[in-house]
C-alpha positions in Angstrom: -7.2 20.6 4.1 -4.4 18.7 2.0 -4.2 17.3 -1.6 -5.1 13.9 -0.9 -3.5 10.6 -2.2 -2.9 9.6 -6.1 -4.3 13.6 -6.8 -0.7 14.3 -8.3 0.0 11.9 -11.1 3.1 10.6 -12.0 3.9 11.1 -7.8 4.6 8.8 -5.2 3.4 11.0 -2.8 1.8 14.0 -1.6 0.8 16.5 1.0 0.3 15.4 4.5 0.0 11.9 3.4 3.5 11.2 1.5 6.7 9.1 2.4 8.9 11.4 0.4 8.1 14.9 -1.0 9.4 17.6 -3.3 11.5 20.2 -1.6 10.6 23.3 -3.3 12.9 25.8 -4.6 15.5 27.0 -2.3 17.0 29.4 -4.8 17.7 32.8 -3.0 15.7 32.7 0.0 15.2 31.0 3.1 11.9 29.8 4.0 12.4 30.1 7.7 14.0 33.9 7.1 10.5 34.5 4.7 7.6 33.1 7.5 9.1 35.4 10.5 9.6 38.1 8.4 6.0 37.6 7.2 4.5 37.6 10.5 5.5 41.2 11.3 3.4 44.0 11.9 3.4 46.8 9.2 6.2 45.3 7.1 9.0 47.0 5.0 8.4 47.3 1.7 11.9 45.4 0.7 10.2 42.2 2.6 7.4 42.8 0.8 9.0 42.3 -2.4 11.1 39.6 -1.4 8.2 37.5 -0.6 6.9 38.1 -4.3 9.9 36.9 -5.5 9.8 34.1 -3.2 6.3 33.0 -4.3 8.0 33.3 -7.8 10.7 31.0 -7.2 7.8 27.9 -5.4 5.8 28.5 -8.5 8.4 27.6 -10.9 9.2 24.5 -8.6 5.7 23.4 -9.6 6.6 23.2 -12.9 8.2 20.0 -13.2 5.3 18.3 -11.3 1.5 17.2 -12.8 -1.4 16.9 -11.1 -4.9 15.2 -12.1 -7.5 17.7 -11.8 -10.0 17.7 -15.0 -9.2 18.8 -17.6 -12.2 20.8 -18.3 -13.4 23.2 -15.1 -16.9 22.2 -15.2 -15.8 18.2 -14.3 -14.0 19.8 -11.1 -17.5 19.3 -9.4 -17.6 15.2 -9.7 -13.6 15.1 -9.4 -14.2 17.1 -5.4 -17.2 14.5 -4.7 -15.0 11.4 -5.7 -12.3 12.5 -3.7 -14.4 13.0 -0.5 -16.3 9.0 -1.6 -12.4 7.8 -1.7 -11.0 9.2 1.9 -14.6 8.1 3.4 -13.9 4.8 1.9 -10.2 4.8 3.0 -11.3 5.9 6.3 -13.9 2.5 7.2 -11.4 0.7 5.9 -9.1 2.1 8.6 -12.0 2.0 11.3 -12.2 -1.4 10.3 -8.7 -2.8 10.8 -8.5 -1.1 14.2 -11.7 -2.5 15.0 -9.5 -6.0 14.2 -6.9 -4.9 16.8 -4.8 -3.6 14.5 -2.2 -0.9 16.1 -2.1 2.8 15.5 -1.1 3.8 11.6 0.7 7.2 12.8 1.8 7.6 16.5 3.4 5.1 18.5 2.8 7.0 21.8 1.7 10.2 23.4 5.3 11.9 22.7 5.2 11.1 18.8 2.0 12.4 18.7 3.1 16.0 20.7 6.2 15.5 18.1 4.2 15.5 15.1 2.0 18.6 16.6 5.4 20.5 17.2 6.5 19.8 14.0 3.4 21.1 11.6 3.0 24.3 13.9 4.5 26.4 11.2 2.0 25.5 8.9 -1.3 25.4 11.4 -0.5 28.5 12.8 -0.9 30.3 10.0 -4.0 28.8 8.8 -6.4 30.3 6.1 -3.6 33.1 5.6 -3.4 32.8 1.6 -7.0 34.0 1.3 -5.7 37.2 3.3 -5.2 39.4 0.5 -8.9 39.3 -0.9 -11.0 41.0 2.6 -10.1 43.9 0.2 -12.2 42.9 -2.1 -15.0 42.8 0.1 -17.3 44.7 -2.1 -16.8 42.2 -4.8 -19.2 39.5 -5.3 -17.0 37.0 -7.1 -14.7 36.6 -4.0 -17.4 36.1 -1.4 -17.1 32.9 -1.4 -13.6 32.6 -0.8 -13.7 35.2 1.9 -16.3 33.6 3.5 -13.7 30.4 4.0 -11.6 33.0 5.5 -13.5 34.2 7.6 -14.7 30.8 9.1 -10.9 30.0 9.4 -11.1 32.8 11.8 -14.0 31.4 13.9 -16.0 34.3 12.4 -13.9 36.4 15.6 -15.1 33.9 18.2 -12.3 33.0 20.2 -12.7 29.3 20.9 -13.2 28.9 17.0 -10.7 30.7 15.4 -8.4 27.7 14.2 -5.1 29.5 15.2 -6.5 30.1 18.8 -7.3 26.5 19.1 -4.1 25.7 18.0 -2.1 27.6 19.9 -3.7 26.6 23.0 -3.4 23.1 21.4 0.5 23.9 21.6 0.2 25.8 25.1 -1.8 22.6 26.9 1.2 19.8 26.2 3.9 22.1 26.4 4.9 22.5 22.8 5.2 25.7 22.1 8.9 25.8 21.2 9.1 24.8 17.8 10.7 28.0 16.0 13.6 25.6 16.2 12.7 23.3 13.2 15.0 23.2 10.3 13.8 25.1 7.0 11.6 22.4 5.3 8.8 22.7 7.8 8.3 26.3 7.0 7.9 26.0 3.6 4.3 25.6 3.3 3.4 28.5 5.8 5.9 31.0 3.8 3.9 30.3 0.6 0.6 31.2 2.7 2.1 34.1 3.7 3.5 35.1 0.7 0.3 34.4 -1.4 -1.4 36.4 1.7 0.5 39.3 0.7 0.1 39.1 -3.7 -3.3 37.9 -4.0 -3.8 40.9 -6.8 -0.7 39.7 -8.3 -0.9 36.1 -8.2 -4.9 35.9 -7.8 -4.9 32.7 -10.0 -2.4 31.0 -7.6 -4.4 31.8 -5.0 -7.3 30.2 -5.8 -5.6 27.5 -7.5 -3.5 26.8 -4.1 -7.6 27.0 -2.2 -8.4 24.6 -4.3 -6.1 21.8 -3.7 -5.7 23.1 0.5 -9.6 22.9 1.0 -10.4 19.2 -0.2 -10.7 17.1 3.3 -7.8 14.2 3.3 -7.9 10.8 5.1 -5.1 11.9 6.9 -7.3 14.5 9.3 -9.5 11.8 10.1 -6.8 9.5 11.0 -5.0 11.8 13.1 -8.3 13.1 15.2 -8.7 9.7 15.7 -5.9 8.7 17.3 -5.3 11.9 19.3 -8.7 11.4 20.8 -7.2 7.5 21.8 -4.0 9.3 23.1 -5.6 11.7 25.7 -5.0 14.7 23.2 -8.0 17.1 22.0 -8.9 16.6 18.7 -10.7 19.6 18.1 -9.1 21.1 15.7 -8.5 18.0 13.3 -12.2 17.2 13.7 -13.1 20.8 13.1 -11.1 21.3 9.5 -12.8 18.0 8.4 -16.7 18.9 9.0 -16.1 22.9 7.5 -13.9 21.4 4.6 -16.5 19.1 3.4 -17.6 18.3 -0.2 -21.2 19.5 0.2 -22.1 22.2 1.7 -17.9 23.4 3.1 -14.9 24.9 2.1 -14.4 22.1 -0.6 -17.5 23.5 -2.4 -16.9 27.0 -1.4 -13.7 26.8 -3.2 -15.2 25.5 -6.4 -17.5 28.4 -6.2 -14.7 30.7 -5.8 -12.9 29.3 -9.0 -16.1 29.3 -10.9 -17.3 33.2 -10.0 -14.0 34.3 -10.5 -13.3 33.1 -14.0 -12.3 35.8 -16.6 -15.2 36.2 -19.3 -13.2 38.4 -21.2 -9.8 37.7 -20.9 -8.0 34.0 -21.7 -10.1 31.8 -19.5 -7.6 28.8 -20.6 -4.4 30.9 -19.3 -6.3 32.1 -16.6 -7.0 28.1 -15.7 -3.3 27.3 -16.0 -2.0 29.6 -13.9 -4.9 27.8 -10.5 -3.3 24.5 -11.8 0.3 26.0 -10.8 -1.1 27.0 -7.6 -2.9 23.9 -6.9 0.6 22.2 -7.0 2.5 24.5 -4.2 0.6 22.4 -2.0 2.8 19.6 -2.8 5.9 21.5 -1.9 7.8 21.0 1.4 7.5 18.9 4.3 4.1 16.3 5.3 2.4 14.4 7.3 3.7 10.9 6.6 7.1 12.7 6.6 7.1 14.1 10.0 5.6 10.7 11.5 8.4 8.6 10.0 10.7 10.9 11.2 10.2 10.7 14.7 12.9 8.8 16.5 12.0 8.5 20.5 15.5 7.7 21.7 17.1 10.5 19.9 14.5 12.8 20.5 15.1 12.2 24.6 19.2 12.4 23.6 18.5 15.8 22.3 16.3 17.4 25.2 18.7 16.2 27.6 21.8 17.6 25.4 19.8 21.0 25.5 19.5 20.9 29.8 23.0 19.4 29.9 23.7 23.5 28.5 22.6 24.7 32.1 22.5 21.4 33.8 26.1 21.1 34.1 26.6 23.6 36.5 24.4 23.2 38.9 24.1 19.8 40.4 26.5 18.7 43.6 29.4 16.5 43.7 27.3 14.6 46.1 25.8 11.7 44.1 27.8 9.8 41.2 26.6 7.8 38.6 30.0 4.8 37.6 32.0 7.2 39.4 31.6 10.4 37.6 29.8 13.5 39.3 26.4 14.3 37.3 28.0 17.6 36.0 30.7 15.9 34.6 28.1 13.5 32.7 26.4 16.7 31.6 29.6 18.5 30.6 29.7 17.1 27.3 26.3 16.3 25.5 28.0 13.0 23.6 28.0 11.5 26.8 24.7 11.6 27.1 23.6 7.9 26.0 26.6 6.4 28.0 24.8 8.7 31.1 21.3 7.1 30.4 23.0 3.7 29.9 24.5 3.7 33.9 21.7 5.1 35.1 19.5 2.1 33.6 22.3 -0.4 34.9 22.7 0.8 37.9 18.6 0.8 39.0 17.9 5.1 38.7 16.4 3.8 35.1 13.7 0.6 35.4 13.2 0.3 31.1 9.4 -1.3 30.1 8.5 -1.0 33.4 5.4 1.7 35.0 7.4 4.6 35.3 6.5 5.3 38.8 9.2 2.6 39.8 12.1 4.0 38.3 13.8 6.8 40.9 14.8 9.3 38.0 11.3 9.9 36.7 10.3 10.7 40.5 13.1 13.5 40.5 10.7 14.9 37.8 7.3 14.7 38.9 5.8 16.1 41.9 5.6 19.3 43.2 7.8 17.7 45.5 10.0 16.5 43.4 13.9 17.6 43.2 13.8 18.6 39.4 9.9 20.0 39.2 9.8 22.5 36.7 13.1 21.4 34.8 11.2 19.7 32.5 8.1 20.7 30.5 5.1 18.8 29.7 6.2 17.5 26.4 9.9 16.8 27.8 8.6 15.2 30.3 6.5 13.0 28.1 9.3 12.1 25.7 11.2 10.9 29.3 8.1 8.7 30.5 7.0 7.1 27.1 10.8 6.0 27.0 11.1 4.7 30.0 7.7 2.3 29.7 9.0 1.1 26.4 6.9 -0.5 23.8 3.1 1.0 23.7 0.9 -0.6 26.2 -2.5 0.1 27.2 -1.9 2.0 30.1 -2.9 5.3 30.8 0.0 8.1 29.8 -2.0 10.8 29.5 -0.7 14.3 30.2 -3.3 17.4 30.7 -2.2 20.5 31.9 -1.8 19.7 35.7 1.0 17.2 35.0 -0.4 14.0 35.5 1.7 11.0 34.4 0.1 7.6 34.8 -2.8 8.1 36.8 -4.1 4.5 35.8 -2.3 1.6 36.9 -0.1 0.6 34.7 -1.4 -1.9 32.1 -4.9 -0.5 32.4 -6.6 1.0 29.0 -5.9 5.0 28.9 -9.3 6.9 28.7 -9.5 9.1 25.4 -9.6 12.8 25.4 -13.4 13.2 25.0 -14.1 10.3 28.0 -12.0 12.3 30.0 -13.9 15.4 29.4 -17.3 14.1 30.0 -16.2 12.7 33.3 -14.9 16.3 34.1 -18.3 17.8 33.1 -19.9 15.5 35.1 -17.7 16.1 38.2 -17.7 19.7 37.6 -22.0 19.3 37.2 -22.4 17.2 41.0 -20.8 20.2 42.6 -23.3 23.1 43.5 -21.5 26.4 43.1 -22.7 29.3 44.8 -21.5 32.7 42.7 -20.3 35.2 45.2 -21.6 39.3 44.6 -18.0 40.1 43.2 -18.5 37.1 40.8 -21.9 38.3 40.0 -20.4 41.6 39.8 -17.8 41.0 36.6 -20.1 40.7 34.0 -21.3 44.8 33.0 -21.1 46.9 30.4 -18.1 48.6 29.0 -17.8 51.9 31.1 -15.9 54.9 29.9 -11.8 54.5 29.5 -10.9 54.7 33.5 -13.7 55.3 35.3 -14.1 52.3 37.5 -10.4 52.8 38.4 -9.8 48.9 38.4 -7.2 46.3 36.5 -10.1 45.1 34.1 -10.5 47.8 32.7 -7.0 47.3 30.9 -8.3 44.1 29.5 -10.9 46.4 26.9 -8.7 49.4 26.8 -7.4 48.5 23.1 -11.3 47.3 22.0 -12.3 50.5 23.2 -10.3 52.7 21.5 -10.8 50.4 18.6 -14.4 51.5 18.6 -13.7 55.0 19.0 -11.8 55.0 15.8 -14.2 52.9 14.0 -17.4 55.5 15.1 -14.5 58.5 13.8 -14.0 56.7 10.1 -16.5 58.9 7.5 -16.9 56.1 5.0 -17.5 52.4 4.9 -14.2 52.2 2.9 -12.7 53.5 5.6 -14.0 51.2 7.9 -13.7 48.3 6.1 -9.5 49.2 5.6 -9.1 49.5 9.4 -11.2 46.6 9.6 -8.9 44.3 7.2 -5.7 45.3 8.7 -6.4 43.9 12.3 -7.5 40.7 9.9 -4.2 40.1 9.0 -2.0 36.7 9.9 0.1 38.3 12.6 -3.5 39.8 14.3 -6.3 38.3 13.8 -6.4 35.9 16.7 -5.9 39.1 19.2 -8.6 40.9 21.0 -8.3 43.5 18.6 -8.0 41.2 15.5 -11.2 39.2 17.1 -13.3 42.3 17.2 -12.6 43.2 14.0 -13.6 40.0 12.6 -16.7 40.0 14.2 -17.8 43.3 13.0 -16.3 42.6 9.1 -18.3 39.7 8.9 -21.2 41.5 10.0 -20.7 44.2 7.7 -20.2 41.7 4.9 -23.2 40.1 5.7 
């Protein structure tokens, strides 16, 4: 999806797979302010402009940077199938060393990785949203291309493929689905999507330009699908982005084609070129991969979930245990105490460091439905706690799905990865002999009219319903196609309504 590395000359780094990047233009707006604002539904027409000037303001960031694409447009063919060679050579190289025992290249543990999913959200959950803007031109054959690619970032309006969906529920599994937290760099990228989602007849150059550099497939995706399949964490989205993005048949080529149909043959062709170069480069504004990994620190991480409970925490425990003296709420009343807390509770045996969790009597507070402080802490908190507590990364299973699970091997065995674990869970699932009961059998029917079954399902299809009674009221295809493209938008298209719709545009559009 990225620019990959050495595609910017005259930069030590790049998208997703930099050590240090350029920050973008801060000027007059806050990035942060401008993705929220974005993500509203029928917006005001003063956010509206404010996001063109926004766009504005990244674009002139660019200016200062270069980038290597070819010269000449018709060389941007061999330049995408290079690319793709390079990252599949980078990639057996990294198969390779691994294979030699080397150690994970981007996450130390289970919590770094959940960190690092946290921490691009902004950016994944707005995926495909700069190619927004051109569903209206649906009767235009030079942008077919491109919205195809939008389209398939949708899942076509199948639920388990639409790539926010997946990522959501990505979020949603591993309890990371607070992130709106994050400081302003980390929204940069997703407020130029949604900003180029809103101007794409304005800054339709840009646009494509900006497809062009997101769509070629980096080393980095294959990397990190790698190693969150080793860590217990679905992959499927990762793995996803790299087979549709590819250089042959995906969205690498599909956004060549959309440069190439959408070339001016009347008007300045050169300026026309410039103008995709400066949106190429936005995708080497804000924060990155590389960045995000570097930045993840486990012992303050666990410093600063624990100075966020101590907010409530501090009232509500009794005077009846002490830790060196002190009363637990007076440990919690002020959050600089907390490493001094964690540093007594380790010296005086609560806390057994590099050891299996499971021996250490503060992490059994937290697990268990039994357990004193269940539900406290959620899954990713409670990760952060266990992976500090074992210490250094061992071969032991850490894994975390949805039921809460903390070291269900014995500590020191090898973890199983996320897609071993599955196929042990189909198989499970396949020995049992399930016999559907007649209200089971009984769930799958036909739409009936609004009410008339006088049961709580029928609110489920109560919005699709009325969706296809406005769509069978429209007179035109225009019409149609308007109502059509609205429920598209970022903010909707991964809802029941914005699902339907998708389905039935990409029908219509054939």
């Amino acid at each position: 999806m990225k620019i990959t590395r050495n595609m910017l000359n005259g930069m030590p780094s790049i998208p997703n797979e930099c050590g240090t990047m350029p920050r973008g233009c801060s000027g007059q707006f806050e990035s942060k302010h401008m993705y929220f604002d974005l993500l509203r539904d029928n917006l005001p027409e003063e956010i509206v402009i404010a996001s063109r000037r926004y766009l504005a303001e990244q674009l002139q960031a660019t200016d200062k940077l270069t980038c290597d694409l070819p010269d000449k447009i018709d060389a941007i063919g061999s330049w995408i199938d290079e690319k793709a060679d390079q990252v599949r050579h980078q990639y057996r190289e990294y198969l390779n060393e691994r294979q030699a025992g080397a150690a994970r290249r981007y996450f130390s543990n289970k919590s770094h990785a959940l960190y690092f999913l946290k921490a691009v959200a902004p950016t994944k959950l707005v995926d495909g949203a700069w190619l927004y803007g051109l569903t209206r031109r649906w009767n235009d054959a030079r942008f077919s291309s491109l919205i195809k690619i939008y389209l398939e970032e949708l899942g076509e309006g199948v639920p388990n493929k639409n790539h926010v969906t997946i990522y959501k529920k990505l979020l949603a599994t591993h309890g990371c689905e607070q992130w709106d937290n994050l400081s302003d760099e980390h929204f940069v990228q997703g407020a130029i999507q949604l900003s180029l989602a809103q101007h794409a007849d304005h800054f339709l150059p840009e646009v494509i330009g900006f497809n062009l550099g997101y769509e070629q497939p980096p080393l980095h995706l294959l990397i990190t699908a790698y190693e969150l399949n080793e860590l217990g964490i679905d992959p499927t989205y990762f793995t996803l982005h790299f087979t549709i993005d590819n250089a042959n048949t995906g969205h690498a080529k599909k956004s060549l084609d959309g440069l190439l149909d959408s070339l001016p043959r009347v008007n300045d062709a050169d300026e026309f070129f410039r103008r995709v170069i400066r949106g190429y480069k936005l995708n080497c504004l804000g924060t990155c991969t590389n960045t995000v990994i570097e930045s993840f620190d486990l012992n303050k991480e666990l410093i600063a979930i624990l100075g966020k409970k101590s907010a409530v925490g501090k009232y509500v425990h009794s005077d009846y245990c002490r830790v060196a003296g002190r009363t637990i709420n007076q440990w919690l009343s002020d959050p600089t105490q907390i490493p001094a807390f964690l540093a007594n509770l380790e010296e005086k045996g609560w806390i057994k460091r590099d050891q299996d969790p499971q021996n250490s009597r503060f992490w059994k507070l937290l697990q268990g439905e039994k357990a004193e402080m269940f539900g406290v802490f959620n899954s990713y908190e409670k990760q952060v706690i266990y992976d500090w507590i074992a210490g250094e990364p061992k071969e032991f299973d850490a894994t975390q799905p949805s039921d809460n699970k903390f070291g269900t091997a014995a500590f020191g065995q090898r973890r199983l990865t996320f897609k071993a674990q599955r196929l042990l869970d189909t198989l499970g699932k396949c020995s049992e002999r399930v016999i559907p009961s007649a209200a089971a059998r009984g769930v799958i029917r036909r739409h009936a009219p609004r009410g008339s079954t006088g049961d709580d399902s029928d609110d489920f299809n109560i919005e699709l319903r009325t969706l296809e009674e406005k769509l069978t009221s429209l007179t035109s295809k225009e019409e149609i196609m308007n109502l059509l493209t609205s429920l598209m938008s970022p903010p909707n298209h991964y809802t029941e309504a914005g699902l339907m719709a998708t389905r039935i545009f990409t029908k219509m559009v054939g």
